[in-house]
C-alpha positions as CSV (number, residue, x, y, z in Angstrom):
1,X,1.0,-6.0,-5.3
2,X,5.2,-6.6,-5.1
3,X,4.2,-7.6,-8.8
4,X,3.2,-4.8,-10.8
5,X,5.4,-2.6,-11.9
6,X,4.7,1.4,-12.1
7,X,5.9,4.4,-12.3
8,X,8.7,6.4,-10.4
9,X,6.8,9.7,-10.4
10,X,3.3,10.5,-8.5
11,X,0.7,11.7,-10.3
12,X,-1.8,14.6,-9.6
13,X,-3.4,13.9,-6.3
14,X,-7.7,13.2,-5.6
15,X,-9.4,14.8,-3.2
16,X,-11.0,11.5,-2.0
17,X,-8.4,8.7,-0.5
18,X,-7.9,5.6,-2.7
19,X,-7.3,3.8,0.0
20,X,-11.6,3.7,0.7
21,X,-11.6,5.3,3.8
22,X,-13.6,8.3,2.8
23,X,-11.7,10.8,3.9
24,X,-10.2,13.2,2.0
25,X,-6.3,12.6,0.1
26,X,-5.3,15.4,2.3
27,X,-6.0,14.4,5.4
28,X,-5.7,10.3,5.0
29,X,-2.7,8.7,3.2
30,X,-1.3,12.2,2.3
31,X,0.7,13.0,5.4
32,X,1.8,9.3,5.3
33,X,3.2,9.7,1.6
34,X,4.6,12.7,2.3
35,X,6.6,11.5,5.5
36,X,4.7,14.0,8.1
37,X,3.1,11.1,9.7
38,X,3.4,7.4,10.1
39,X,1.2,4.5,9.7
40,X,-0.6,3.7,13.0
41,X,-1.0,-0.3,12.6
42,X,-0.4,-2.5,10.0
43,X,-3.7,-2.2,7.9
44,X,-3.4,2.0,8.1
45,X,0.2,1.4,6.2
46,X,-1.5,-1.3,3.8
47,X,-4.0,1.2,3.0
48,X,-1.3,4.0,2.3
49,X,0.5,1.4,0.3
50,X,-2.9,0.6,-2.1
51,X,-2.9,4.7,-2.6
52,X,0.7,5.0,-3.6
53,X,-0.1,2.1,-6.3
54,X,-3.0,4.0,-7.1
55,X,-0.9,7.4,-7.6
56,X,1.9,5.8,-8.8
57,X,4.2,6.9,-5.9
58,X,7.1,4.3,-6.1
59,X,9.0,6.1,-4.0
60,X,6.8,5.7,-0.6
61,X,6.6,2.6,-2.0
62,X,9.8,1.2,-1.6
63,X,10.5,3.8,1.8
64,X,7.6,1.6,3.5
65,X,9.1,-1.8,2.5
66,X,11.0,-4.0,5.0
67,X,14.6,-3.6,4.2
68,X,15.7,-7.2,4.2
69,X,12.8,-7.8,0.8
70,X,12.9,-4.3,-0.5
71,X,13.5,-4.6,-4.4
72,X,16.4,-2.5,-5.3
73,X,14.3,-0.9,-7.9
74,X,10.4,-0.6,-8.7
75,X,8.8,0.5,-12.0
76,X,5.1,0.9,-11.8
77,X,2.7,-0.1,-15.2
78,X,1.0,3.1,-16.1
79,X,-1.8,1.1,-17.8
80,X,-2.6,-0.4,-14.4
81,X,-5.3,1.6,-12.9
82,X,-5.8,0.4,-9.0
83,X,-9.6,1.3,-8.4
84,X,-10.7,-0.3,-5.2
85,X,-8.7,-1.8,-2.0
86,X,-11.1,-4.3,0.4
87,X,-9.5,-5.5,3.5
88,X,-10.8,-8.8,4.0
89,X,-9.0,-9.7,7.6
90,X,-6.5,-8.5,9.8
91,X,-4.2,-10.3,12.7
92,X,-2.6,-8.4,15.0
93,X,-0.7,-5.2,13.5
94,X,-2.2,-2.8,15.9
95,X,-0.5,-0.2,18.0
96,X,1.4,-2.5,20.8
97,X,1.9,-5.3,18.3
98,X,5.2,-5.4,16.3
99,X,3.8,-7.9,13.4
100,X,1.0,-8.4,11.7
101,X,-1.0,-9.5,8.9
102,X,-3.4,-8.1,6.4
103,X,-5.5,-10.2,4.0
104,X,-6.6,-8.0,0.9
105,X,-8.5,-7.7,-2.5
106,X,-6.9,-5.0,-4.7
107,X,-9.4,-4.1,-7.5
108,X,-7.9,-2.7,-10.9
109,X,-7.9,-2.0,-14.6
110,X,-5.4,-3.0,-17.4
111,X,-6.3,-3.1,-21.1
112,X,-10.0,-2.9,-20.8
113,X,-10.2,-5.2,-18.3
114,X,-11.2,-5.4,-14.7
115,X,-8.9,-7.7,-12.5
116,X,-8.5,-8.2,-8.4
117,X,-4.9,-8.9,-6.5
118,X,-5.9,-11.2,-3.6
119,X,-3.0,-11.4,-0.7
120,X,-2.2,-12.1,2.7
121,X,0.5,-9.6,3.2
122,X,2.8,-9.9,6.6
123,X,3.9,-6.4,8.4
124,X,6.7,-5.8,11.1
125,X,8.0,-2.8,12.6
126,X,11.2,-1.6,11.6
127,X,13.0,1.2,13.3
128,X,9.5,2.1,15.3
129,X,7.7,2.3,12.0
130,X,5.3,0.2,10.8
131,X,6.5,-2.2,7.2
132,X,5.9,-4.2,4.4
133,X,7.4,-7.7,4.8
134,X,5.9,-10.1,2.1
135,X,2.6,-12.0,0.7
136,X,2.3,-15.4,3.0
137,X,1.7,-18.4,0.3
138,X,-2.2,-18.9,0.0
């Protein structure tokens, strides 16, 4: 999803999760975005990453990025819509691990039509706090 560009400001905010847990915005990704709470393993910080694409929060974006491949900017497209995130797999990245792997299909909509982002996306704790590292080749 390192891709896509999109938008610096976050949008107004859905009572469901985009991340496809179920749960309500407010009490999923929401205290993750907002920096009240941190990601408990590597696929609960994937999953707040897919909802700041989908609300256009580059901000969180780039505070939950590994700061040795953090872009020094990120624009997000506005004609991206992010719809649907399915975790396929995940290795390790759970609460005693300090890496780990996610393996993903991001679902969205650009011009009319319907695309998917497959990646295998590696995670590592930095400063206690769960990462984005990279996409390992596929």
């Amino acid at each position: 999803m390192a891709r896509r560009k999109a938008r610096e400001g976050a949008g107004e905010r859905p009572a469901a999760c985009p991340c496809g847990t179920g749960r309500p915005y407010a009490d999923c990704c929401a205290p993750v975005h907002r920096g009240e709470a941190t990601a408990a393993t590597a696929e609960a910080l994937m999953r707040s990453r897919f909802s700041a694409f989908a609300l256009g929060d580059a901000a969180y974006l780039r505070h939950s990025w590994h700061s040795t491949t953090r872009p020094g900017r990120l624009e997000l497209d506005p004609g991206t819509r992010w719809t649907r995130l399915e975790i396929v797999e995940t290795g390790q990245g759970g609460l005693f691990d300090s890496a780990g792997t996610v393996r993903f299909r991001a679902h969205y909509r650009e011009g009319g039509q319907a695309g998917v982002l497959a990646e295998h996306s590696r995670f590592a704790r930095e400063d206690g706090r769960w990462v984005y590292l990279d996409a390992l080749p596929e």
